[in-house]
Each structure stands twice: as C-alpha cells, then as structure tokens.
C-alpha positions in Angstrom: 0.0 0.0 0.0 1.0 3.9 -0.2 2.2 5.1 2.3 2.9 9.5 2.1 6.1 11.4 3.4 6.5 14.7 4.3 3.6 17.9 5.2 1.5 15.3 2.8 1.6 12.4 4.1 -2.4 12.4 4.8 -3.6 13.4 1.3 -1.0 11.3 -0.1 -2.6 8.2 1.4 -6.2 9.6 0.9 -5.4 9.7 -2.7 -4.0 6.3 -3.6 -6.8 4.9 -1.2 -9.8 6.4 -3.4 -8.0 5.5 -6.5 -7.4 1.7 -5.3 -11.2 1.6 -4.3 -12.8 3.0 -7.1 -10.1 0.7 -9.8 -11.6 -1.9 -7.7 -14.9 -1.2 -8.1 -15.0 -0.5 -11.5 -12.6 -3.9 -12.7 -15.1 -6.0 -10.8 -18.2 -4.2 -12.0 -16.6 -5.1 -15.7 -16.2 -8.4 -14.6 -19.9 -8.6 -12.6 -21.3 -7.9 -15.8 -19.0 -9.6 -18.5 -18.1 -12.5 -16.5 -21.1 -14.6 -17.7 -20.5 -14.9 -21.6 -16.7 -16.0 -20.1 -18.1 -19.2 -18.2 -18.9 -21.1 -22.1 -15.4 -20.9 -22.8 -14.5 -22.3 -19.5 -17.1 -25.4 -19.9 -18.9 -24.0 -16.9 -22.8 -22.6 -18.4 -24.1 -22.8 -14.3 -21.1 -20.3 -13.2 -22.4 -17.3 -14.2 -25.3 -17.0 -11.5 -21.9 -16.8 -9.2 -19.9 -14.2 -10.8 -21.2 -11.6 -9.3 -21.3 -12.8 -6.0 -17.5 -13.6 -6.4 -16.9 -10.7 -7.4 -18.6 -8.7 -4.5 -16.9 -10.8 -2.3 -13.2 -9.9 -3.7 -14.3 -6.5 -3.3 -15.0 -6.6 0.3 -11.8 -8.8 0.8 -9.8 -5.9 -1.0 -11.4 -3.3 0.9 -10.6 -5.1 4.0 -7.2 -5.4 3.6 -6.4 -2.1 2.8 -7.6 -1.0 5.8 -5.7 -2.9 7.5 -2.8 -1.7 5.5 -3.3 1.5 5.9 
C-alpha cells in the first residue's frame, strides 16, 4: 500500500486509497457484468449465477485489507 512522506503524508494516502477503491470497483463491476459470456469458454454454463457474488466478495476482501494496511 502507499504510504505518504513529508507535510502530505495524509492526502498522499487519501489519494492512492480512493483510486485503489474505485479501480476496484469499477474492474469488478466489468467483470460482474461480462463475466457470464466467459463461463462457455471455460465449460462451466451454471457459473455465471456466481460471478457476481465472487466478485462482491473480492471486493469486500480488497477493501478489507487495505484498511488494515493502511
């Protein structure tokens, strides 16, 4: 994780925290909603209804552990 030096150390680590978060969001929205035509070429049709419940779930892990980190 970032972590800031100097007078801006704060805003620093603001920064690189809303940018992880919203990369995040946005990678596992793509994958939420594209994830589904990807399970034919894995041999899996039945996956998709669990796609986006992975990927809500690797969200929250993420956001977890940057808190931690942080």
């Amino acid at each position: 994780m970032v972590k800031g030096r100097g007078a801006d150390a704060g805003e620093v680590t603001w920064h690189a925290t809303v940018a992880y978060a919203v990369l995040g969001a946005i990678s596992l929205g793509l994958v939420a909603l594209f994830g589904g035509q990807l399970t034919s070429f894995l041999d899996a049709p039945h996956a998709a209804a669990y796609v986006p419940v992975m990927a809500l779930a690797l969200y929250i892990r993420g956001s977890r552990r940057c808190r931690s980190a942080c």
